[in-house]
Backbone as JSON, one array per atom type, in Angstrom:
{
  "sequence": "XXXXXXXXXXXXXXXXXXXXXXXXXXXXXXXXXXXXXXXXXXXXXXXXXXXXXXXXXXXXXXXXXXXXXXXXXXXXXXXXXXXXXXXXXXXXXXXXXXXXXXXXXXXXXXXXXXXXXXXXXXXXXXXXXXXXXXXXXXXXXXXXXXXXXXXXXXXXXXXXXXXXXXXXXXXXXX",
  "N": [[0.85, -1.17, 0.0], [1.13, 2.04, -1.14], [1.34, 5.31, 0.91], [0.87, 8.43, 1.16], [1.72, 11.34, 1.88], [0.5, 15.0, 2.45], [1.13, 18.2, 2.25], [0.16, 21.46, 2.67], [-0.46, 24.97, 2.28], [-3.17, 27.09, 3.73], [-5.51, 29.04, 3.88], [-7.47, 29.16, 6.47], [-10.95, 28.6, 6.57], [-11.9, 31.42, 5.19], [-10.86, 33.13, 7.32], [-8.62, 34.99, 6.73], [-6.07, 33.66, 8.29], [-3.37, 31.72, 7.98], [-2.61, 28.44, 7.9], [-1.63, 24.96, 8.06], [-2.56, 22.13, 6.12], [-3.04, 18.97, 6.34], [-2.5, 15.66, 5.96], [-3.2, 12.72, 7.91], [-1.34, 9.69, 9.36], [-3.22, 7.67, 9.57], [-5.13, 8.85, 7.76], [-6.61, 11.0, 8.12], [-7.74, 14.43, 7.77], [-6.21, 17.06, 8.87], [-6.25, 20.24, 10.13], [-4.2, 22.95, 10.97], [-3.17, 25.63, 12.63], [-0.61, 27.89, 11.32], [2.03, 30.72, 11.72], [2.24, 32.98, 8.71], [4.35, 32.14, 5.64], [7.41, 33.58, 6.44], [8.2, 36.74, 4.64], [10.41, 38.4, 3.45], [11.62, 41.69, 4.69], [9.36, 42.17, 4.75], [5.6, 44.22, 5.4], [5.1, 44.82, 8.27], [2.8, 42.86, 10.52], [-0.85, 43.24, 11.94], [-1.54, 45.56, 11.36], [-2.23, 49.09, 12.25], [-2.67, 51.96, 10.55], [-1.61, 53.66, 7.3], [0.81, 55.64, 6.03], [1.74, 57.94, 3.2], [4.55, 59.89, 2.39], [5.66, 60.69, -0.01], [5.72, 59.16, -2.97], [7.54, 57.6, -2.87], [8.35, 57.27, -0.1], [6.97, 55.7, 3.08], [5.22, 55.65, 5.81], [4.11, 52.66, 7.97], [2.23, 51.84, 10.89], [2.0, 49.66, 13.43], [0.24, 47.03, 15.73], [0.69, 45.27, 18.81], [-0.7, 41.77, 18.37], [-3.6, 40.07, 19.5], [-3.25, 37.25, 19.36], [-0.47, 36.3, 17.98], [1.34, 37.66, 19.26], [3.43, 39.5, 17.9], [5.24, 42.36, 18.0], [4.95, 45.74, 18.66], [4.94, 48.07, 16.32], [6.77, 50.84, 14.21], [7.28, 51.42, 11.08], [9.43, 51.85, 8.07], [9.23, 52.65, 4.71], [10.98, 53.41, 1.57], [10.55, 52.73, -0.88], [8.15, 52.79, -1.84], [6.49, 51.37, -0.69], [7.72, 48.6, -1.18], [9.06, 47.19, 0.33], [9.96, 47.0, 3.84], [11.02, 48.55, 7.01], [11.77, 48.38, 10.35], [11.58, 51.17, 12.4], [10.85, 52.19, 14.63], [10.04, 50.22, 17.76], [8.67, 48.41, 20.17], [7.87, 45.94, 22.5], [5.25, 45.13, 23.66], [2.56, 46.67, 22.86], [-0.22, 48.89, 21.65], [-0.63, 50.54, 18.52], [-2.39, 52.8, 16.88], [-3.05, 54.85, 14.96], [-1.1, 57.27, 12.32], [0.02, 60.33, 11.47], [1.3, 62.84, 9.65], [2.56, 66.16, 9.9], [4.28, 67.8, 7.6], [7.29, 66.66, 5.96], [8.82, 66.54, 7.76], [7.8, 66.5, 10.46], [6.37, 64.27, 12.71], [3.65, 62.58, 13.7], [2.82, 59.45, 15.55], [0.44, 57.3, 17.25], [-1.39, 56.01, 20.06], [-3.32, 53.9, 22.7], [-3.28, 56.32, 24.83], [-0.79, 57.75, 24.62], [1.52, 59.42, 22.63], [3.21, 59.45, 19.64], [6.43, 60.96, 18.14], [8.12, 62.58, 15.92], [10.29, 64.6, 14.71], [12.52, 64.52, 12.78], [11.75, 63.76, 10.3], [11.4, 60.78, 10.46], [13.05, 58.81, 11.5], [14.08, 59.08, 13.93], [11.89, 58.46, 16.79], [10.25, 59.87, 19.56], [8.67, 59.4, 23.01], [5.71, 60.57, 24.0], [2.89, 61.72, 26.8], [-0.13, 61.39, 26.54], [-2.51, 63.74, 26.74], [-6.08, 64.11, 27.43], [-9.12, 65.06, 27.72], [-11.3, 63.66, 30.65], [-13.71, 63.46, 29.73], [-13.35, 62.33, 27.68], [-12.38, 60.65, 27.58], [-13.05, 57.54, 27.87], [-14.02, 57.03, 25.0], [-13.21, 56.23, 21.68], [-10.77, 57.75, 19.76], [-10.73, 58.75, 17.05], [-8.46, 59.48, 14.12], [-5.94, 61.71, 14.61], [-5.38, 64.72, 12.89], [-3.03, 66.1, 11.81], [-2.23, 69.89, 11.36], [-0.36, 72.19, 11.37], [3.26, 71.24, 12.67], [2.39, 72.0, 14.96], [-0.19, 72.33, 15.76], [-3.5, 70.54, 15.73], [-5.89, 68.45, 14.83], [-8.71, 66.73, 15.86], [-11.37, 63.85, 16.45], [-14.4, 62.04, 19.09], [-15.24, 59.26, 17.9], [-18.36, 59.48, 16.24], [-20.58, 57.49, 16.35], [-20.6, 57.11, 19.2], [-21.79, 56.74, 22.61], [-21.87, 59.18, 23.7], [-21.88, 61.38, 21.72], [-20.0, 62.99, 19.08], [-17.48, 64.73, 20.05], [-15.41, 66.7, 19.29], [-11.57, 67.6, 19.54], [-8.68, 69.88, 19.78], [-5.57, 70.47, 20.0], [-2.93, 72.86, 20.17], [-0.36, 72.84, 20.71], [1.47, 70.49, 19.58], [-0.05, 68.21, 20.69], [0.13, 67.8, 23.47], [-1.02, 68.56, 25.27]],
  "CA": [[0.0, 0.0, 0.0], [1.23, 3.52, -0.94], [1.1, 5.96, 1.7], [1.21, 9.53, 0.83], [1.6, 12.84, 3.04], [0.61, 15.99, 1.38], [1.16, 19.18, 2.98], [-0.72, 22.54, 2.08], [-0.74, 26.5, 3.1], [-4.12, 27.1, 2.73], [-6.02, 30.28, 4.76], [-8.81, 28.69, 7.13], [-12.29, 29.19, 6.93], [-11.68, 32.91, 5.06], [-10.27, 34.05, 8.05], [-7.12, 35.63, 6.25], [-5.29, 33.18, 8.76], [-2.67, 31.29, 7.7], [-2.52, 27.37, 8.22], [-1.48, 23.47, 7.53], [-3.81, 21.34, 6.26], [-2.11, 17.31, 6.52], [-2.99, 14.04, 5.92], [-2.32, 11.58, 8.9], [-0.78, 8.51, 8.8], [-4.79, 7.43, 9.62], [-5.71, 8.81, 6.59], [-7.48, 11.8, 8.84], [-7.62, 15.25, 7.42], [-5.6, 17.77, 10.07], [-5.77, 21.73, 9.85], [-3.42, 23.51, 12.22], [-3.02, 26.83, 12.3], [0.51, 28.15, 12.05], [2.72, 31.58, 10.65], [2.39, 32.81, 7.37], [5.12, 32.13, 5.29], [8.36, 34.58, 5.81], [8.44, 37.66, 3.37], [11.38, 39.66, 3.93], [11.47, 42.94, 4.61], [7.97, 42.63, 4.52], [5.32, 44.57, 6.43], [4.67, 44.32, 9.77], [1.58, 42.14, 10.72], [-1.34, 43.78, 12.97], [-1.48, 47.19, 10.81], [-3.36, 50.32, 12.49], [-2.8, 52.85, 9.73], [-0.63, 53.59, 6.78], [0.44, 57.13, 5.13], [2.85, 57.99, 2.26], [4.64, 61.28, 1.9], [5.49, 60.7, -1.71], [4.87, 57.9, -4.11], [8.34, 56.54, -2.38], [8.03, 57.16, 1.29], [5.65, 55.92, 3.28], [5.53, 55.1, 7.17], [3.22, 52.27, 8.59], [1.94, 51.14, 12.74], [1.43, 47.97, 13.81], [0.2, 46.27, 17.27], [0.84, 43.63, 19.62], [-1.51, 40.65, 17.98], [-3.8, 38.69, 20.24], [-2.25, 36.16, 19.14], [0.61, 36.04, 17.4], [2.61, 38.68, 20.37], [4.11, 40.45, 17.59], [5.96, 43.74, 18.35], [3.93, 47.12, 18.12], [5.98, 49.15, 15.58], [6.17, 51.65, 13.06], [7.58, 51.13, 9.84], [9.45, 52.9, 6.96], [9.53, 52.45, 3.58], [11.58, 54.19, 1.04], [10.73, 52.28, -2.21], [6.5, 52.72, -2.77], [5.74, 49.77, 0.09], [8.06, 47.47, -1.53], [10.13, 46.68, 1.41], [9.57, 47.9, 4.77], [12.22, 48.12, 7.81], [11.73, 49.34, 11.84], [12.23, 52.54, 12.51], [10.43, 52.35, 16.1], [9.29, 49.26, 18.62], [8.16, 47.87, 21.38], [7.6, 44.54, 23.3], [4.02, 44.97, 23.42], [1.58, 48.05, 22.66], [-1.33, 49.61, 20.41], [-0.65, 52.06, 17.7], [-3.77, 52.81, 15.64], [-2.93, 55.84, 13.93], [0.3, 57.77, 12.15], [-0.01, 61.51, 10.35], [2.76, 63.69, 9.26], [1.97, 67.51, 9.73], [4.75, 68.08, 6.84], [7.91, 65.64, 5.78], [9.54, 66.05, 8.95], [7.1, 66.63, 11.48], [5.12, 63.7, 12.0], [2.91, 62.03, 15.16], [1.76, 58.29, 15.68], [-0.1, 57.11, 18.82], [-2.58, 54.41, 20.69], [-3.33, 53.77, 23.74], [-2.77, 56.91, 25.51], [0.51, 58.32, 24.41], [1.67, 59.89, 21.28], [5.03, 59.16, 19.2], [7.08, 62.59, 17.88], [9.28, 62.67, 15.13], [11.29, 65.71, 13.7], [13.62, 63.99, 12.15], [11.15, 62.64, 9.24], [10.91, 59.35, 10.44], [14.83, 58.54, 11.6], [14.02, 58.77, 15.17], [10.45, 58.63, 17.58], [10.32, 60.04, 21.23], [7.62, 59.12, 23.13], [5.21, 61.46, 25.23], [2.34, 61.48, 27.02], [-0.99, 62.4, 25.58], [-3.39, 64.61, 27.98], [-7.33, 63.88, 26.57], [-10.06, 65.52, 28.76], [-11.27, 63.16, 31.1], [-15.14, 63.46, 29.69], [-13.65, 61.71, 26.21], [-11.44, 59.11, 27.49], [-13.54, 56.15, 27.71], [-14.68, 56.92, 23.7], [-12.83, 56.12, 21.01], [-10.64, 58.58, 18.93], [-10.36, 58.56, 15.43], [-6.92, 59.85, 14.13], [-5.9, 63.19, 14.82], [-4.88, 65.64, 11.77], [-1.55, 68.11, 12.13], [-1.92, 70.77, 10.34], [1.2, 72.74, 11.56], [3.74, 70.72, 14.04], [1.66, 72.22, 16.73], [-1.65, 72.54, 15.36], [-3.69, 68.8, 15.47], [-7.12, 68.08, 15.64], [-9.28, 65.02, 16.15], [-13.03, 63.99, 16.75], [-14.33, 60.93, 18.75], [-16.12, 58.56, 17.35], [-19.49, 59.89, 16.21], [-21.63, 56.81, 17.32], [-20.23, 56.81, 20.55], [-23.0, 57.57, 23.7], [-22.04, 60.72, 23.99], [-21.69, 62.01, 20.71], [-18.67, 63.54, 18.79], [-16.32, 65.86, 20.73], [-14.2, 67.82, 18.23], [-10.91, 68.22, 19.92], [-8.03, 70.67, 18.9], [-4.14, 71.05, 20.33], [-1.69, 73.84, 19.49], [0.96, 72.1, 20.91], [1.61, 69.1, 19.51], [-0.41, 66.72, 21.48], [0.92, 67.65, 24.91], [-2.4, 69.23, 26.31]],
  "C": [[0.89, 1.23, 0.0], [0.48, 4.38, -0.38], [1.68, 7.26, 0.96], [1.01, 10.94, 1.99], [1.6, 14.02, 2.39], [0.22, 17.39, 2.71], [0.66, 20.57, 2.19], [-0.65, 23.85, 2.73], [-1.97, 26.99, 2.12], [-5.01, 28.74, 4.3], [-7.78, 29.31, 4.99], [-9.95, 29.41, 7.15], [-12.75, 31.0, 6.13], [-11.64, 33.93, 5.92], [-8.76, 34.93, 7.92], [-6.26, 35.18, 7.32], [-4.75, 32.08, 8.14], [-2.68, 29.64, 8.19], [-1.59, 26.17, 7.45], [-2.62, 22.89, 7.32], [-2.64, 19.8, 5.77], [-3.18, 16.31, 6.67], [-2.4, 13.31, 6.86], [-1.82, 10.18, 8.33], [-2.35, 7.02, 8.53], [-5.57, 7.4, 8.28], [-7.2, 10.22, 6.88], [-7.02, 13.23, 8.12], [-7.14, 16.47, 8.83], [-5.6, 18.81, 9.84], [-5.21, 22.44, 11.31], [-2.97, 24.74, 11.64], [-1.5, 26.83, 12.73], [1.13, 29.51, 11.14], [2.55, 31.78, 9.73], [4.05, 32.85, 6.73], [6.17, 33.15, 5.46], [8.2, 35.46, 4.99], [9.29, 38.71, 4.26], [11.42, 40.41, 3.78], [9.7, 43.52, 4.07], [7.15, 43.68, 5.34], [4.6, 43.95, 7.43], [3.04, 43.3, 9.75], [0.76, 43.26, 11.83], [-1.75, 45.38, 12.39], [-2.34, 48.23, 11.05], [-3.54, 51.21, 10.82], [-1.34, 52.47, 8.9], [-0.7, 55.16, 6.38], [1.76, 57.51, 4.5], [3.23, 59.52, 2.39], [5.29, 62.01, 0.74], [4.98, 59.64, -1.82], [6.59, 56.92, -3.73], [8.42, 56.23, -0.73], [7.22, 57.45, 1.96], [6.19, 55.08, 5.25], [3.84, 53.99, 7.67], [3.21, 51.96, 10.1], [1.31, 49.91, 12.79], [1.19, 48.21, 15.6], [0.35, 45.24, 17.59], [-0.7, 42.81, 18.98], [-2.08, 40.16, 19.26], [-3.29, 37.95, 20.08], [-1.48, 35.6, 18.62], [1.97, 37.11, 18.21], [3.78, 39.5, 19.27], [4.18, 41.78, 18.09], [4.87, 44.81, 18.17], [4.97, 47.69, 17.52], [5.51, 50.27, 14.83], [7.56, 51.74, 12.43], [8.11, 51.8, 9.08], [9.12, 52.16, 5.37], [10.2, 53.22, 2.34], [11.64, 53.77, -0.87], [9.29, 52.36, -2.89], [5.9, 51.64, -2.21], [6.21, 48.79, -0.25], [8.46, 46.23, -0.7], [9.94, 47.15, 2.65], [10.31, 47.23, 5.98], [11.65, 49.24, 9.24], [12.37, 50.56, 11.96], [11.79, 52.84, 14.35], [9.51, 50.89, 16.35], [9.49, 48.95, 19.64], [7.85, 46.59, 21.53], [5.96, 44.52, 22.78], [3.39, 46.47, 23.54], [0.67, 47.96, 21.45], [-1.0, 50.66, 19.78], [-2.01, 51.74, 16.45], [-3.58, 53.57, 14.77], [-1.13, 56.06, 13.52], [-0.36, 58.73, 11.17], [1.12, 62.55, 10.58], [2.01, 64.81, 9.03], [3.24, 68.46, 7.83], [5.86, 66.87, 6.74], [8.85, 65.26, 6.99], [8.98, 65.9, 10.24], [5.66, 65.17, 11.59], [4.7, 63.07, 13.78], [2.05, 60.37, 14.68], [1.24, 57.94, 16.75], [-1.45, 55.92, 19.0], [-1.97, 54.36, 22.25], [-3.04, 54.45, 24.5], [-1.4, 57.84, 25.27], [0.33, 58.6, 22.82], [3.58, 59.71, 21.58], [5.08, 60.27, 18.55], [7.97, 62.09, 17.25], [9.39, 64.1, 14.31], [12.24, 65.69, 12.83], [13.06, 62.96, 10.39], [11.12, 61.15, 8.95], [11.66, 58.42, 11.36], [14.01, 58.02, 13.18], [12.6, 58.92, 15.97], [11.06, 59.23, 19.18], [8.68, 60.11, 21.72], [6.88, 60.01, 24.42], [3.68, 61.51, 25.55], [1.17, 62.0, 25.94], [-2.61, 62.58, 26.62], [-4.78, 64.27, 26.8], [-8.14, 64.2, 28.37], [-10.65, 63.96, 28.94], [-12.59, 62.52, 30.54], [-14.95, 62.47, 28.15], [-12.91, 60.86, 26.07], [-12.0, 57.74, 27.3], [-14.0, 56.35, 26.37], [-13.41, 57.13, 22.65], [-12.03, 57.2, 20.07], [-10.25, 58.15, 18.26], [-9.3, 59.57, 15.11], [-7.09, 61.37, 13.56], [-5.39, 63.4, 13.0], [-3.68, 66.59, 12.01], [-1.69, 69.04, 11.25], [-0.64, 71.58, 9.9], [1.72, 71.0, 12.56], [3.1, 70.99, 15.2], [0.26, 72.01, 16.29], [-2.42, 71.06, 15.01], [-5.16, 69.04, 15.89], [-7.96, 66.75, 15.44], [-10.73, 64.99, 16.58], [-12.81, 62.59, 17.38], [-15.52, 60.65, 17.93], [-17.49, 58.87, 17.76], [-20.77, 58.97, 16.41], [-21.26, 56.6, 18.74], [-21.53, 57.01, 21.47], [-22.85, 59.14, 23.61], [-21.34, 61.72, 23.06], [-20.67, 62.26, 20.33], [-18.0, 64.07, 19.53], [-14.74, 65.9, 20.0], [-13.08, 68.12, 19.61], [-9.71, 68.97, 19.46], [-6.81, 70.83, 20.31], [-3.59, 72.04, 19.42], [-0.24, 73.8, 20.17], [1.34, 71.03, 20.96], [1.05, 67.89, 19.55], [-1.02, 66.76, 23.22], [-0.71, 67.6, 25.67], [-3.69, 68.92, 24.87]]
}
């Protein structure tokens, strides 16, 4: 009797997750979820936002995965999304957003804090981020810079308690 073992990367259920599907030695059909394949210099997994500031550089944010504990980062790219390499991370965190008030001035953030770059991308420093107390438990949707200081943001307009338009002129800070 020929025995055969056939191995497969096949995405379960159209959950854009990644798997095995195997034949036992039974003759039992096996799907096990595991990694998607390697792609180097690919991007990150987990992706809050993305935003280009040509048609060659573009910065993306990632978060810690339920379940895959990847890194929270943020991303460069310097080729049109071809390739994409760390420029800032962490163990574990949330970044949802990233907007650039011009090519050097740019802000990403989640969970409370905001990331600062002046350096167009090179380097992040990380600082708190003050939100009135009445619009913390509701969701914000990603701020805007207009200048380096000038940023504004709404939350989320189904929330309970409606929109609340907010507006900094410094950065973030307050």
């Amino acid at each position: 009797m020929l025995r055969v073992a056939v191995l497969a990367v096949v995405s379960l259920a159209g959950s854009g997750h990644f798997g095995e599907l195997r034949v036992t030695h039974s003759a039992f059909v096996k799907a096990q979820r595991v990694a998607p394949p390697p792609f180097p210099a690919g991007p990150a997994r987990n992706i809050g936002d993305v935003v280009f500031l040509s048609a060659r550089v573009g910065f993306l944010v990632s978060s810690t995965g339920q379940f895959d504990h990847e890194p929270a980062r943020i991303q460069r790219s310097r080729d049109g999304g071809r390739t994409w390499h760390d420029v800032w991370r962490v163990r574990r965190g949330g970044l949802s957003w990233i907007t650039f008030a011009d090519t050097r001035h740019g802000f990403a953030g989640g969970n409370g804090f905001i990331l600062r770059t002046s350096d167009g991308g090179t380097t992040w420093k990380r600082s708190p981020m003050k939100v009135p107390k009445s619009v913390q438990r509701f969701w914000l949707l990603e701020p805007h810079f207009v200048t380096p200081e000038l940023g504004l943001a709404v939350t989320d307009p189904s929330s309970f308690g409606g929109p609340v338009f907010l507006r900094t002129t410094d950065g973030g800070v307050h």
